[in-house]
TIZAVEX-67052 format. One line per 2 residues: number of its first residue (from 1); for each residue x, y, z of C-alpha. Coordinates in steps of 0.1 Angstrom, whole numbers, plus 2048, in hexadecimal, padded with zeros to 3 digits. Example, Ala and Ser with C-alpha at 12.3 -4.5 7.8 and 13.67 -1.06 7.14 Angstrom:
BEGIN
1) 87B 7D3 84E | 889 7F5 847
end
This chain:
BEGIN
1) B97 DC2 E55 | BA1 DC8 E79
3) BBA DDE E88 | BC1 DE2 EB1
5) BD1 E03 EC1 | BE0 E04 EE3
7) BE9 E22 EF7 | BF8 E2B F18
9) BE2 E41 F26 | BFC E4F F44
11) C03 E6F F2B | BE1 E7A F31
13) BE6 E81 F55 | BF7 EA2 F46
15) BDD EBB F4A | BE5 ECA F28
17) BE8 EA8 F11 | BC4 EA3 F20
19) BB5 EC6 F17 | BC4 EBF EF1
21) BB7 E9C EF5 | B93 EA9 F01
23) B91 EBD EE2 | B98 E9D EC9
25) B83 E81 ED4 | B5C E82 ED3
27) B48 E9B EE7 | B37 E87 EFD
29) B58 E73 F0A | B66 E93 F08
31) B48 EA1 F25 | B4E E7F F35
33) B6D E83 F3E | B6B EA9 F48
35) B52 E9A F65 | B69 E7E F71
37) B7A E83 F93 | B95 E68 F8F
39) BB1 E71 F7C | BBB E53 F6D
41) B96 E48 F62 | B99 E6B F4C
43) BB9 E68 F40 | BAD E3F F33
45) B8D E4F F29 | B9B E67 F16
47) BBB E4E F06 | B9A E36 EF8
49) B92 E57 EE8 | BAD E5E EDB
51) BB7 E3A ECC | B94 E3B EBD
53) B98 E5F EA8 | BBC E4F E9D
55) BAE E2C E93 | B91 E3F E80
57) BAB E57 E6D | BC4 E38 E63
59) BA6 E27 E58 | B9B E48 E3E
61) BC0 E49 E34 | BC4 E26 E2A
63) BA0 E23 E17 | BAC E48 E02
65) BC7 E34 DFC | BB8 E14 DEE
67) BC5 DFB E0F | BB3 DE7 E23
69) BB1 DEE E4B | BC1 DD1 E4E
71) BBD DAF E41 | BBB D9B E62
73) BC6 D7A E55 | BDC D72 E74
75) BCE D60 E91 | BDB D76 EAC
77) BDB D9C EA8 | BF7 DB1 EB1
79) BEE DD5 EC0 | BFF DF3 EB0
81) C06 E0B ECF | C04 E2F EC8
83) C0F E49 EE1 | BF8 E65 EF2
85) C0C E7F EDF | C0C E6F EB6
87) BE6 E6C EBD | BE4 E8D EC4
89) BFD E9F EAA | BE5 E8A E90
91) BC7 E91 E99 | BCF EB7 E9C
93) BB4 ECB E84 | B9E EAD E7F
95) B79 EAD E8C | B70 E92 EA8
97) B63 E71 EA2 | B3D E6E EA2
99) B2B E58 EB2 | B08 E4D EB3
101) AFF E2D EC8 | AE9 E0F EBD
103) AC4 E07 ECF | AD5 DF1 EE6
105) AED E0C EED | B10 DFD ED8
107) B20 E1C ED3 | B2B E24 EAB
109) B37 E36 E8F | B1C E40 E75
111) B15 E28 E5B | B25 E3B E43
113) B46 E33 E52 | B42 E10 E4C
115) B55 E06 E6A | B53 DF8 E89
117) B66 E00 EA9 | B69 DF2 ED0
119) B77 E01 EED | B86 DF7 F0C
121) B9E E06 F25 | BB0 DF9 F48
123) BCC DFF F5F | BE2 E12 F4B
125) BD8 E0A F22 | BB9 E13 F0F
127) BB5 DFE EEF | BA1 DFF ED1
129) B94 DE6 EB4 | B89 DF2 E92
131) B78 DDA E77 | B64 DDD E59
133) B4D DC4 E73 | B41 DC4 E96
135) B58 DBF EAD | B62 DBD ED1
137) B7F DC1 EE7 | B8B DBE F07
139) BA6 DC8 F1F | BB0 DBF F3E
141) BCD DC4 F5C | BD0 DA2 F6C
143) BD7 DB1 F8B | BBA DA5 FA6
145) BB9 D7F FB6 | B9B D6E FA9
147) B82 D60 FC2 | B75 D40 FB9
149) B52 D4D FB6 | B5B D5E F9A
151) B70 D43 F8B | B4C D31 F8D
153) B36 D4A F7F | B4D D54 F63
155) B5D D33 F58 | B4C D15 F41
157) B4D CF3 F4C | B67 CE9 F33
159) B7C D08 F40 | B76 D00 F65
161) B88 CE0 F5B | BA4 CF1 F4A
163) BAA D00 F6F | BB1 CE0 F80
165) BD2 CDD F8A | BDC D00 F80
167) BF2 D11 F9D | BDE D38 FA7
169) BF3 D4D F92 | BEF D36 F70
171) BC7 D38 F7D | BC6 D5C F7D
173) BD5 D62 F60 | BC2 D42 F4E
175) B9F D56 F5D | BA9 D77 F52
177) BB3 D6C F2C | B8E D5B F2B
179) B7C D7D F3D | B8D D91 F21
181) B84 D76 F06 | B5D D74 F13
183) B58 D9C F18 | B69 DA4 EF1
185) B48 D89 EE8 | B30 D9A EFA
187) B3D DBF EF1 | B42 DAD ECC
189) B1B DA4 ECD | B0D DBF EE2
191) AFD DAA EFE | B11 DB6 F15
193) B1C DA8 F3C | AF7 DA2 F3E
195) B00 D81 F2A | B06 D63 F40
197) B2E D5C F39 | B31 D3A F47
199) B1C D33 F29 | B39 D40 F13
201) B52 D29 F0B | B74 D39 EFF
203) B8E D25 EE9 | BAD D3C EEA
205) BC3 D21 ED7 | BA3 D1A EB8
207) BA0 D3F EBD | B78 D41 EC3
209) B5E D45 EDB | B3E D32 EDD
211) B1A D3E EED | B12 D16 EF6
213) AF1 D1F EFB | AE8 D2F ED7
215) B04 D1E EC7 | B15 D3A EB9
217) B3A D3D EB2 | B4C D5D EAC
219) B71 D63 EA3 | B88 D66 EC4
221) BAC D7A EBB | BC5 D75 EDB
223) BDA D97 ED6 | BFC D9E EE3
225) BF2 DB3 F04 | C0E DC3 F1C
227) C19 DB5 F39 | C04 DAD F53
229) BE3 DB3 F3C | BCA D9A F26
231) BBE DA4 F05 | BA8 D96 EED
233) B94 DA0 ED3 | B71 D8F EC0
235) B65 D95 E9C | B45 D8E E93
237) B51 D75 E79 | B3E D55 E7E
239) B52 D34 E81
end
C-alpha cells in the first residue's frame, strides 16, 4: 500500500491558517516552525505537517473501514493534492501526529500505527508518502543550472553516458529526475546524503534504483510532479 499527498504550501503565509496549522501537526514541527525567520520555510514546514496529520487520518478511515491504503499496483504514482484549508477543516478536534524517531534518527509513527511515512518539501509544494513499508520520497524545483561537478559527483557512469549529447535544459532536467530518484533511496533506507550517490544507479523507465556497491535494488515510482518540479518515490520492496 502507498499513497502520496501534495500541497501548496502559499496558504500558509496567512498568519492565521498557520496558527490553526501549528496547532494540528506534531509539537516539535510545530516549535520548529515558531523559531524559523523565513516565512516561506514555515509555511513549507508547516504544509509537510499538515499533509502528514491528513495522510495518517485517511489511513485510520480506510482500515475502520476494511480498504487498503492503496494497493500500489501501478508503476507510476499519481499525487492526490489536498489544499491548506481541507487539511485543516479535517483535522479540526483531532490530536497531532506522534512521532518518535529511530537510532539513526528516521523519524516515525509508533509501531502501533503500522505505517510508514516520508517527508519532503521545496519551492512552493510539500509532499508526503505513506506505506505499510519503508519508504522514501523526494521533491525537487528544477530551477538552478547544474555545474558539472555536481553532474560528476551525483551521476553513475551509465548515467554520465545517458548525458551525452543531451542539450543543458534536457541535462538539467535528466539530473534533477535522477537527484530526486537517488535521495527517495537514501531517505527510503535511512543512510542518508552521507551515501555516495554516483554509486546509485536510477532506472526511471524499469522503475528501480540500485546501490552497485551492495547490490541492492529497491522499487523506484516516477510520480506525476507539477511543473517545473521532479518527484519520485522508493519502497522498500526488493526487486
Amino acid at each position: 500500500m502507498l499513497k502520496l499527498y501534495l500541497m501548496e504550501a502559499e496558504p500558509l503565509f496567512d498568519a492565521e491558517n498557520r496558527t490553526r496549522a501549528q496547532e494540528l501537526v506534531e509539537k516539535e514541527r510545530s516549535r520548529r516552525a515558531a523559531d524559523m525567520k523565513q516565512e516561506s520555510a514555515k509555511a513549507l514546514s508547516l504544509a509537510a505537517g499538515l499533509l502528514l496529520a491528513y495522510a495518517v487520518l485517511q489511513a485510520e478511515k480506510q482500515a475502520v473501514g476494511g480498504k487498503a491504503l492503496c494497493e500500489c499496483k501501478e508503476e507510476k504514482i499519481n499525487p492526490v493534492y489536498v489544499s491548506v484549508e481541507e487539511a485543516i477543516a479535517e483535522l479540526q478536534g483531532r490530536n497531532p501526529v506522534e512521532i518518535v524517531k529511530a537510532p539513526g534518527g528516521k523519524p516515525s509513527l509508533p509501531d502501533s500505527r503500522g505505517l510508514f511515512f516520508n517527508l519532503s518539501h521545496s519551492g512552493a509544494y510539500a509532499a508526503c508518502a505513506i506505506s505499510d513499508r519503508e519508504v522514501g520520497l523526494d521533491i525537487q524545483e528544477c530551477r538552478e543550472a547544474v555545474r558539472p561537478a555536481v553532474l560528476d559527483r551525483v551521476l553513475h557512469e551509465t548515467e554520465k553516458n545517458s548525458c551525452v549529447g543531451l542539450n543543458e535544459e534536457e541535462k538539467e532536467t535528466f539530473f534533477f529526475r535522477i537527484w530526486t530518484a537517488k535521495e527517495a533511496y537514501v531517505k527510503c533506507t535511512g543512510e542518508g546524503l552521507a551515501k555516495r550517490f554516483s554509486a546509485l544507479l536510477a532506472d526511471w523507465e524499469g522503475g528501480s534504483v540500485t546501490d552497485t556497491e551492495k547490490g541492492i535494488r529497491r522499487k523506484l515510482y516516477p510520480a506525476e510532479a507539477p511543473a517545473g518540479y521532479a518527484l519520485a518515490v522508493c519502497t522498500e520492496i526488493k526487486i
